[in-house]
C-alpha positions as CSV (number, residue, x, y, z in Angstrom):
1,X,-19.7,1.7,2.2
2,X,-22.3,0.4,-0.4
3,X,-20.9,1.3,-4.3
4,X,-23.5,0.7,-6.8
5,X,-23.8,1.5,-10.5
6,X,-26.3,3.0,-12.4
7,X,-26.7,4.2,-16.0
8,X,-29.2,6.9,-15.3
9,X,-28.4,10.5,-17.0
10,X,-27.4,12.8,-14.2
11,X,-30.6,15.3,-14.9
12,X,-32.7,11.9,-13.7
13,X,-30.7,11.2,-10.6
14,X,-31.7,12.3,-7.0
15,X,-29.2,12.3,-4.6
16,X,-27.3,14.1,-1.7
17,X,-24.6,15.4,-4.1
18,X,-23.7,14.8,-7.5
19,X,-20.3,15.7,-9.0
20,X,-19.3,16.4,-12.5
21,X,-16.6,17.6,-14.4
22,X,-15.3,20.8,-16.1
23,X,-12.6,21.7,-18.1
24,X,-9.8,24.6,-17.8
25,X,-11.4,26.4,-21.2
26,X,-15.2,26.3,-19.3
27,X,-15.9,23.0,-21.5
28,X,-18.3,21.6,-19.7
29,X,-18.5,17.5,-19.6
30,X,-21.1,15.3,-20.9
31,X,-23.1,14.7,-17.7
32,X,-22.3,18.8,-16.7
33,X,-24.0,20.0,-20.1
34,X,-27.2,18.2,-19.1
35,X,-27.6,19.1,-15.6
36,X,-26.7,22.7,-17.1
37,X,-29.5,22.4,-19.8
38,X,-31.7,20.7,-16.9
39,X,-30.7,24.4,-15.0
40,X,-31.8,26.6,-17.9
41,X,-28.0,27.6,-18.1
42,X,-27.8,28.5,-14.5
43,X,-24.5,25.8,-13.6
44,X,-22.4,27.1,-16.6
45,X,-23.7,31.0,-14.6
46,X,-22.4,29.5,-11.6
47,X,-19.4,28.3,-12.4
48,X,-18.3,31.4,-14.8
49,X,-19.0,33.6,-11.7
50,X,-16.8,31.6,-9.2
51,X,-13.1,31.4,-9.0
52,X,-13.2,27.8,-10.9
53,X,-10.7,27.5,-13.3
54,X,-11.0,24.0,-14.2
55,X,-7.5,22.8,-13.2
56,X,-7.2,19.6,-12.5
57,X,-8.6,18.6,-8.7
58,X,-10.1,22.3,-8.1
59,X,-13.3,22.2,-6.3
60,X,-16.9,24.0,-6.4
61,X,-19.8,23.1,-4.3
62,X,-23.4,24.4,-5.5
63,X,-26.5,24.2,-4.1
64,X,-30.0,23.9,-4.6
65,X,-29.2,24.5,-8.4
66,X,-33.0,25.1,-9.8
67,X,-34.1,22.5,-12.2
68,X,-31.6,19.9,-10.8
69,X,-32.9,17.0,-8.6
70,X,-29.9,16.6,-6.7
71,X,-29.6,18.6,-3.3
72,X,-25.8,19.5,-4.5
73,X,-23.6,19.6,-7.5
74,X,-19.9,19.5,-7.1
75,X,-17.9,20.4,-10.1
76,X,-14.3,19.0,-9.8
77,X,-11.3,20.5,-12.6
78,X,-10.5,18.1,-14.7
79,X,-7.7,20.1,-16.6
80,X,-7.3,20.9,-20.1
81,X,-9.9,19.0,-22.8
82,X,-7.9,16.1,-23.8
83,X,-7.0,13.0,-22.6
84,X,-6.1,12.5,-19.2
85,X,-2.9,10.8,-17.7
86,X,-3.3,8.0,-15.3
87,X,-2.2,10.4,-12.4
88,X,-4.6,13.3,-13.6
89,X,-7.3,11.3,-14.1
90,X,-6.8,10.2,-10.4
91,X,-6.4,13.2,-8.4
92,X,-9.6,14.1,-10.1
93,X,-11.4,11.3,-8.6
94,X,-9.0,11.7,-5.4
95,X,-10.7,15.4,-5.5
96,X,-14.2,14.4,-5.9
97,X,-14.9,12.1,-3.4
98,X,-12.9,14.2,-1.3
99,X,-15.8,17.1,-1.6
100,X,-18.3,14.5,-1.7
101,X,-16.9,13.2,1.8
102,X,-17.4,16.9,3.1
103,X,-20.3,18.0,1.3
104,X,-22.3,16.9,4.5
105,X,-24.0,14.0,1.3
106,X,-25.2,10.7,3.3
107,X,-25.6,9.5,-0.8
108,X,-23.7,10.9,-3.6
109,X,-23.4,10.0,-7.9
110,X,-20.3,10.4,-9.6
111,X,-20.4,10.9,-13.1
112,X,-16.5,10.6,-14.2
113,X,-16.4,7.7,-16.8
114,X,-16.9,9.9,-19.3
115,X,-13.6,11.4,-19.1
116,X,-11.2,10.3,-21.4
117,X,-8.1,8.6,-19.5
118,X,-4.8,7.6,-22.0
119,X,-4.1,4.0,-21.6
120,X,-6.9,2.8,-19.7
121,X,-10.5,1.6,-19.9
122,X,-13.6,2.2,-18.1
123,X,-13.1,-0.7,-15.3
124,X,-9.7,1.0,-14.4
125,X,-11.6,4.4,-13.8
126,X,-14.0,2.8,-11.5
127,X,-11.8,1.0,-9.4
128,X,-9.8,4.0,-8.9
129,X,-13.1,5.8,-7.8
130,X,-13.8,3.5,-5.8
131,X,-10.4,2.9,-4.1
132,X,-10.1,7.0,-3.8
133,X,-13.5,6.9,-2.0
134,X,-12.5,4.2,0.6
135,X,-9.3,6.0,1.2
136,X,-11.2,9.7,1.6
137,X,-13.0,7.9,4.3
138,X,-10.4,5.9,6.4
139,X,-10.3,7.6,10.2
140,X,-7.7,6.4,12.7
141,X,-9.7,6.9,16.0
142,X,-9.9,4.3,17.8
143,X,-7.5,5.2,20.8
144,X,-9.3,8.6,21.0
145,X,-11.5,9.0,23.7
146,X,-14.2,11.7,22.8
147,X,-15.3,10.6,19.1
148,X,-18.1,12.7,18.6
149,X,-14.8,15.4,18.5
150,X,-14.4,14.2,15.1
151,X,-16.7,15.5,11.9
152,X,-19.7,12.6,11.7
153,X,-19.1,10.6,8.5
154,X,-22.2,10.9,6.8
155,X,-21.4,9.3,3.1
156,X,-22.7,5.8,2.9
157,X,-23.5,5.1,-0.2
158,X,-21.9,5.9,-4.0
159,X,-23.4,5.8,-7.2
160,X,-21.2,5.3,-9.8
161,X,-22.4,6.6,-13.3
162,X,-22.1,4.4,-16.7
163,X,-22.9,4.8,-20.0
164,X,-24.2,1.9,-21.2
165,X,-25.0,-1.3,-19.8
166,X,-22.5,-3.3,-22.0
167,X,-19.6,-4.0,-19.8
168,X,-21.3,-3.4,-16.6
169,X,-19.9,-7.3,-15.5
170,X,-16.5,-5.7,-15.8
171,X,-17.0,-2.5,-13.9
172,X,-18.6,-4.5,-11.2
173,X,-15.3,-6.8,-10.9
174,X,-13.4,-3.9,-10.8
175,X,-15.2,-2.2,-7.8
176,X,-15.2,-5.3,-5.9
177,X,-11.4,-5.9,-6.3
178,X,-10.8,-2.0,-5.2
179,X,-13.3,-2.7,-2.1
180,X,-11.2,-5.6,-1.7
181,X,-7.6,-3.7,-2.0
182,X,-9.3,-0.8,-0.1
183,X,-9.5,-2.9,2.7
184,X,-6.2,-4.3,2.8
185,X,-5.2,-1.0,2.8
186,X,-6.9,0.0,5.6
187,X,-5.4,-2.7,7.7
188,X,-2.1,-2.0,6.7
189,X,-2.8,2.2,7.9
190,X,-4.3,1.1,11.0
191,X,-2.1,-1.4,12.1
192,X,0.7,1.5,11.2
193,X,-0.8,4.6,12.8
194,X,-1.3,2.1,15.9
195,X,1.2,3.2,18.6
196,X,4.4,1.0,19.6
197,X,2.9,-0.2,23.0
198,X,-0.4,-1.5,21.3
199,X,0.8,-3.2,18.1
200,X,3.9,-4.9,19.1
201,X,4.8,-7.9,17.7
202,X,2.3,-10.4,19.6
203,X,-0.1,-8.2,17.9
204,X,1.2,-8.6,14.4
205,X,0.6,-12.6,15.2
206,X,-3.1,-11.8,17.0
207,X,-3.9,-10.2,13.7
208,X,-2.5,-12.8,11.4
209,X,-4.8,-15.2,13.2
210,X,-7.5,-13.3,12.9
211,X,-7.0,-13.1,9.2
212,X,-6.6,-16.8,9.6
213,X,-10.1,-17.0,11.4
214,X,-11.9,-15.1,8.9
215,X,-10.7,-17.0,5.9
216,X,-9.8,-20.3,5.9
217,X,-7.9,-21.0,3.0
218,X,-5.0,-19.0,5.6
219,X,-3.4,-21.2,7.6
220,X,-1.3,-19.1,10.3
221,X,1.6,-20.1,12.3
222,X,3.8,-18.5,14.6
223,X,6.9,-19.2,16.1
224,X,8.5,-18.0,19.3
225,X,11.9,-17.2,20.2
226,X,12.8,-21.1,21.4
227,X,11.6,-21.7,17.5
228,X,13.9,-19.3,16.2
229,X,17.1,-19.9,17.8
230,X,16.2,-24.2,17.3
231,X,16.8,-22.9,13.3
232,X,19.7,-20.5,13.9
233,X,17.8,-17.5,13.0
234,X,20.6,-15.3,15.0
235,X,20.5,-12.1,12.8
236,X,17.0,-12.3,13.7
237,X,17.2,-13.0,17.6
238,X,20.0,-10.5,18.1
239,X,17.6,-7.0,16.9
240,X,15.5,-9.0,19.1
241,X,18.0,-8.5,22.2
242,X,17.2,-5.4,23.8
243,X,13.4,-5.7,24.2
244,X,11.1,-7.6,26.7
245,X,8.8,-8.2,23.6
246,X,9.6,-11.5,22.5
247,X,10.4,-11.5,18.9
248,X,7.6,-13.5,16.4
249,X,8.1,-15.1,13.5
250,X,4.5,-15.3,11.8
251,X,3.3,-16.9,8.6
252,X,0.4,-17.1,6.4
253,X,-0.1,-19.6,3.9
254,X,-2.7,-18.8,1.4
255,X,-3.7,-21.8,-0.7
256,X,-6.2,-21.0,-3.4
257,X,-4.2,-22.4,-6.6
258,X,-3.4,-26.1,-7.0
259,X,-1.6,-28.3,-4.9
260,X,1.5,-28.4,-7.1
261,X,1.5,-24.2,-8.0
262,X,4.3,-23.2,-6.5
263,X,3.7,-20.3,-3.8
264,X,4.1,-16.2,-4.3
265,X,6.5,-15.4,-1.0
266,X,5.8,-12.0,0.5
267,X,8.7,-11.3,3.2
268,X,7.6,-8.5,5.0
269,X,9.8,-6.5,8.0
270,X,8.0,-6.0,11.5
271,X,9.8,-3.5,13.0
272,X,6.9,-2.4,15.3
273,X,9.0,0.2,17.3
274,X,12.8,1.2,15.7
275,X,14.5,3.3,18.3
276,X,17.6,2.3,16.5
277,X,19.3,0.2,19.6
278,X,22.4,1.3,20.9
279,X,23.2,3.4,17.6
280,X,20.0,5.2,19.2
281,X,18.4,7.7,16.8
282,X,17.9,11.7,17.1
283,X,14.6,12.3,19.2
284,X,13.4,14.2,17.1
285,X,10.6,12.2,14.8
286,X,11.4,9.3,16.5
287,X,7.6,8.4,17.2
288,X,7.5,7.9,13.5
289,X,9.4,4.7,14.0
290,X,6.2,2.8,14.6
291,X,6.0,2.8,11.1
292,X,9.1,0.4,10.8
293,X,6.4,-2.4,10.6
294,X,4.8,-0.9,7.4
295,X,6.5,-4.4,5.7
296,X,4.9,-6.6,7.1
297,X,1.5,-4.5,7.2
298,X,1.7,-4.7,3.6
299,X,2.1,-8.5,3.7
300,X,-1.3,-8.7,6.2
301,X,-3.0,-6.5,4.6
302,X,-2.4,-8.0,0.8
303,X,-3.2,-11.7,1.9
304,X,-6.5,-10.4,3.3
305,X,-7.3,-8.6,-0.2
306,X,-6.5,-11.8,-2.1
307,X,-8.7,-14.0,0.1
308,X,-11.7,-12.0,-0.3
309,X,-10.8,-12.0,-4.1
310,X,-10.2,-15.4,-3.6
311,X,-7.6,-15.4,-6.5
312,X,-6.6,-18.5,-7.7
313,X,-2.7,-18.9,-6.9
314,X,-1.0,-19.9,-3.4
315,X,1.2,-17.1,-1.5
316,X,2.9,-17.8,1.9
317,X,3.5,-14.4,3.7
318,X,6.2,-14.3,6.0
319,X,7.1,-12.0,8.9
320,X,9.7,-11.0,11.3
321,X,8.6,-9.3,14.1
322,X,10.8,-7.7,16.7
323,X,11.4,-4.5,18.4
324,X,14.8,-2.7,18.2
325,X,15.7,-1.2,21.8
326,X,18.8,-0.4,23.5
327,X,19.2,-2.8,27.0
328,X,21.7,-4.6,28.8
329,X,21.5,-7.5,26.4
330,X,21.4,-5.5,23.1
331,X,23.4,-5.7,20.3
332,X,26.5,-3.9,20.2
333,X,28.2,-2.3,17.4
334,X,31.0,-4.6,16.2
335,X,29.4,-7.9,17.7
336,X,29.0,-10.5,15.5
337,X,25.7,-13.1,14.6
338,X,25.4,-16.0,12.8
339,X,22.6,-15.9,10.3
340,X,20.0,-19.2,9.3
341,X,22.0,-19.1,6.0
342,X,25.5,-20.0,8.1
343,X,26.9,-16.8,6.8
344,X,28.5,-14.3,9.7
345,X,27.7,-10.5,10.3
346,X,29.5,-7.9,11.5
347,X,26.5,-5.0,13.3
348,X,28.8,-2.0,12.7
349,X,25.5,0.1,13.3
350,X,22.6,-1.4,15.0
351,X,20.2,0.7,13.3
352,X,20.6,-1.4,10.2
353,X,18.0,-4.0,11.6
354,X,15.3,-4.2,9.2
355,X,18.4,-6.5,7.0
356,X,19.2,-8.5,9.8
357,X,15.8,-9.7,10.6
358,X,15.1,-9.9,6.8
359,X,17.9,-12.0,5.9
360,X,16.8,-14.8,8.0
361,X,12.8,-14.6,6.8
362,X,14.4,-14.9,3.5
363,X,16.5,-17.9,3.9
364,X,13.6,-19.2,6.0
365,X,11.3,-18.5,2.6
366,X,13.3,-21.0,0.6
367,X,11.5,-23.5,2.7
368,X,8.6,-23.1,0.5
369,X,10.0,-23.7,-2.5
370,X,8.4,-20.7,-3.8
371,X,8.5,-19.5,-7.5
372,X,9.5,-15.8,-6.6
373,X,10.0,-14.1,-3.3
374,X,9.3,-10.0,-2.8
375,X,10.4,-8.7,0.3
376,X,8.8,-5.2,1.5
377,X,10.4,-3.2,3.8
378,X,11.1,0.5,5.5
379,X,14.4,-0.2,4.9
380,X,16.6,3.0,4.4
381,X,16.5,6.2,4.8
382,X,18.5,6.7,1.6
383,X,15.8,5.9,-0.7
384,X,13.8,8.6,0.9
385,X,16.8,11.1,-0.4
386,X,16.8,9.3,-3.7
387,X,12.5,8.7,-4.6
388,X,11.2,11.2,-2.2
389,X,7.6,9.8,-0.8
390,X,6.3,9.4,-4.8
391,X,7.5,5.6,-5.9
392,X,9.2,2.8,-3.7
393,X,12.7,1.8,-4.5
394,X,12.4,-1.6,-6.4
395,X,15.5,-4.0,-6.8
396,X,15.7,-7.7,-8.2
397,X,17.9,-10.3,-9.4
398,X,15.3,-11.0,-12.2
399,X,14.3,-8.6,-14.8
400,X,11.1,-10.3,-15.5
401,X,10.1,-10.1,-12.0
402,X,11.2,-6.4,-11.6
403,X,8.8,-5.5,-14.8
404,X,6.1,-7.1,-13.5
405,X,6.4,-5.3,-10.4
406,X,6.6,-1.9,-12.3
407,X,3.8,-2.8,-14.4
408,X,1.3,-3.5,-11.6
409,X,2.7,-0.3,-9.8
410,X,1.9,1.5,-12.7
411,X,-2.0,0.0,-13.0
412,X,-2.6,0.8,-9.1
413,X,-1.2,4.2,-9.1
414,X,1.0,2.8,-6.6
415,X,4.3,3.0,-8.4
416,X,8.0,1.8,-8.0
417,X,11.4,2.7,-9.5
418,X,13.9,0.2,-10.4
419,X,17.1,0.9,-9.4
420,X,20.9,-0.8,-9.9
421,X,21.7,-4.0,-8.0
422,X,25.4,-4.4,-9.5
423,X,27.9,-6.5,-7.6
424,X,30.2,-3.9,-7.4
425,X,28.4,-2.2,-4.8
426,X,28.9,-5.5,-2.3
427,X,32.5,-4.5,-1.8
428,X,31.1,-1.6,0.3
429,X,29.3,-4.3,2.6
430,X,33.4,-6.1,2.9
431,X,34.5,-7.1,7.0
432,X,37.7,-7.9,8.2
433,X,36.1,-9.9,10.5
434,X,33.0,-11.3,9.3
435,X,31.5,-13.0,6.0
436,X,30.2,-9.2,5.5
437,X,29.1,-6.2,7.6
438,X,25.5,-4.4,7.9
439,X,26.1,-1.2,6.5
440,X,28.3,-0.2,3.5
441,X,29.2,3.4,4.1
442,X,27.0,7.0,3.2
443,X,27.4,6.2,-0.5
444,X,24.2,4.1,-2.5
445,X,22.6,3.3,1.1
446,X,19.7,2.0,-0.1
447,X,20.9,0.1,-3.1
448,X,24.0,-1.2,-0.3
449,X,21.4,-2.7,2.0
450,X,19.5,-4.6,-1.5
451,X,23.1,-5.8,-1.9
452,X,23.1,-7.4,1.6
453,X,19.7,-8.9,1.4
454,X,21.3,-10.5,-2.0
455,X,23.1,-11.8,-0.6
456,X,20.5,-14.4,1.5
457,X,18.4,-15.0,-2.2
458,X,20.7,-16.4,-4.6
459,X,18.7,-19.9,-5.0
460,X,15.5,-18.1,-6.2
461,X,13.9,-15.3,-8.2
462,X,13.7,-12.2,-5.9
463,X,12.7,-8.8,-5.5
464,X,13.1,-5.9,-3.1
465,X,10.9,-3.0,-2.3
466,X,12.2,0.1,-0.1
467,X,9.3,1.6,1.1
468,X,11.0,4.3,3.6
469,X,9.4,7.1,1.5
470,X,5.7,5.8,0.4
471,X,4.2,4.0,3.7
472,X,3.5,7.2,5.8
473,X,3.4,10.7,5.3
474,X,5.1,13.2,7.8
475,X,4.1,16.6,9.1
476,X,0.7,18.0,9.4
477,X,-1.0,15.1,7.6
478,X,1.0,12.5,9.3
479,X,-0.4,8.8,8.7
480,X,0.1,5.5,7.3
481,X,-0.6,5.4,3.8
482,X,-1.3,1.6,2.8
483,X,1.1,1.6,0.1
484,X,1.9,-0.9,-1.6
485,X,-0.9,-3.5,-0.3
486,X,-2.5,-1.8,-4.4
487,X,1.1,-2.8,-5.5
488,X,1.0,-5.7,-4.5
489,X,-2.5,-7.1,-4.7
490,X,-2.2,-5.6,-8.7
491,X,0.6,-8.0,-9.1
492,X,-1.2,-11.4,-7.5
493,X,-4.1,-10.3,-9.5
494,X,-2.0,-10.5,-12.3
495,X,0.4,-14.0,-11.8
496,X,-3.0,-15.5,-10.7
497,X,-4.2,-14.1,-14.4
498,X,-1.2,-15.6,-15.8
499,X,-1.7,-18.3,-14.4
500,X,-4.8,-19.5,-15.3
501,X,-4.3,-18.5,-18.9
502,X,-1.2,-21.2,-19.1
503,X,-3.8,-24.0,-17.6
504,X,-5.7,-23.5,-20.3
């Protein structure tokens, strides 16, 4: 997809489709006024005799409007005539290239700067343009075997309009880092929305390499089983127990800050098919539990983003890769494993992986010395019940760690929600057998399990994202979303920011 930007009016352009905005009171926007006064009147005709309201993300498609170049004009609600929230401001841009996409366009100009968005700049607006285009376009098709089934992807190419020519540097930055982030995304969907038997965990590790191949300031590694149990990674190896898949631990070190910077860790889980072991799970959805890998998707899929951005800062990624299947040598409930931190564990439900593979990657992360560690994981259905599928469930044992986190959420549109991580919920996680057991009872699931993982990451700064709710959607539109490789990358873009700025 080729993004350009131009500062033409939109009565001068020629293109496949051009969209503009409108407002709930029939204000028309900068850009609409002219193709209207371009039209003799015949747009603000048009819209007044559709059922266009204006409200934010509604949709009209015009064509052949006499007087305008443009083969099409699609005029997208933009709401009320005020300032714009973050959010509104993006399901307007969400909605546009959505028509545009569909509009049967192979070359389309957005004229949407000019909308006035509260808290953000021009840059911002484009890289969420841009981003919302990339993710209009993503198709998961590879396994299907008739593709010309699907609707032909005409849109190639985007014009994005400016005003002036002052700050065009910046806008251009801004669109490359979404292209970049828009990518990592994508990897992170289709690696998700790949099925069990294709992305299992030697997969994860063909991918890393890949990445490895493709940049080489990533250095990959990965270790087998043999590795694993030479360490004492035994929460790991025991999720590990009922498959034939040999478990993977897989790393990427990215090294594009100085020698001496102490890395970013990214921990992420690779789950790549949870049946739930021998506490087997209901049938019913269980295909979804391909998506137990979304961690470490995330992880792949962000490294990849900051190489092409080339940000200078170093960040390892690690990733435990396993399946979790019930078999003679599975775990049992009650059996217990001794992690790679010496501490004991009591499985009193072997669906509680995700923490058992977790807690070694993160006592394997100290390794690295690294200045803070982020784990990401689809770790509980409890923070589903709590957030719903809108923000991920953030926890830390830092507060400056955790604000950072919400601030870059905030910036990508790919938000988080902080939420308690007290020590008084790790009496919950108490054994009469073990140092502690894997599950702490139906009350504060999700905030029990942060407890757990806690537990592995007292000798550094660390944070915890649940992403259960915000890495695929269900039902009709089911699909991996991505989320949070924006989160994520926001935030390296950010420390690497940070960092420079202390250099000099």
């Amino acid at each position: 997809m080729e993004i350009s930007i131009t500062t033409r009016k939109a009565e001068t352009i020629k293109a496949g489709c051009i969209a503009v905005a409108v407002y709930e009171n029939g204000k028309l926007s900068r850009s609409a006024k002219r193709l209207d006064q371009a039209s003799s009147g015949r747009l603000s005709r048009l819209i007044e005799q559709s059922s266009l309201t204006g409200k934010v993300g509604q949709q009209l498609l015009l064509h052949g409007v006499e007087g305008v170049d443009s083969d099409r004009i699609l005029v997208v609600g933009a709401g009320k005539s005020r300032r714009l929230s973050a959010s509104e401001f993006q399901k307007v841009a969400q909605s546009a290239v959505s028509g545009l996409r569909s509009s049967g366009a192979a070359d389309a100009a957005v004229y949407l700067e000019e909308l006035e968005v509260s808290e953000r700049d021009a840059a911002w607006q484009a890289r969420v343009a841009a981003e919302s285009l990339h993710q209009a376009l993503y198709r998961f098709d590879q396994l299907k075997s008739d593709k010309s089934a699907e609707t032909p992807e005409r849109l190639s190419k985007l014009i994005y309009a400016v005003r002036s020519k002052s700050g065009q540097a910046t806008i251009r930055r801004a669109i490359r880092q979404a292209n970049a982030i828009a990518a990592g995304s994508a990897l992170a969907r289709t690696l998700g929305d790949l099925p069990g038997n294709v992305c299992t965990p030697g997969y994860l590790a063909d991918q890393a390499r890949q990445i490895g191949r493709t940049y080489k300031t990533v250095i990959v590694r990965s270790r087998n089983e043999a590795e694993m149990k030479r360490m004492g990674m035994g929460a790991l190896l025991s999720v590990a127990r009922g498959s034939e898949e040999p478990a993977k631990l897989i790393t990427l070190e990215y090294r594009g800050g100085r020698k001496t910077d102490k890395p970013v860790a990214l921990v992420g889980k690779g789950v790549t098919f949870d049946s739930g072991g021998i506490s087997i799970k209901p049938s019913a959805a269980m295909d979804e539990m391909k998506y137990d890998m979304c961690g470490a998707a995330s992880v792949l899929g962000a490294i990849r983003a900051i190489a092409e951005l080339k940000l200078k800062l170093n960040v390892v990624g690690v990733i435990p890769a396993t399946e979790n299947l019930p078999g003679g040598k599975a775990s049992k409930p009650g059996d217990i494993y001794t992690s790679m931190s010496g501490q004991t564990v009591e499985v009193l439900n072997t669906d509680a992986e995700g923490r058992l593979i977790l807690c070694d990657a993160l006592t394997f992360a100290a390794r690295y010395e690294p200045e803070i560690v982020v784990d990401i994981a689809t770790l509980t259905g409890a923070c589903v019940i709590a957030l719903g599928s809108h923000a991920s469930g953030l926890f830390a044992n830092n507060e400056q760690l955790a604000r950072e986190l919400l601030r870059a959420g905030e910036y990508s549109c790919d938000r988080a929600w902080q939420l308690p991580l007290w020590e008084d919920y790790e009496k919950q996680l108490e054994s009469n057998f073990a140092d502690m057991a894997n599950i702490g009872g139906r009350e504060a699931g999700a905030i029990t399990a942060a407890s757990f993982l806690s537990k592995f990451t007292r000798n550094y700064r660390w944070a915890h994202l649940d992403i259960a709710g915000t890495a695929w959607r269900t039902g009709k539109e089911k699909g991996a979303t991505g989320r949070p490789v924006p989160l994520l990358v926001q935030f390296l873009i950010d420390r690497a920011g940070s960092s420079a700025r202390r250099r000099h």
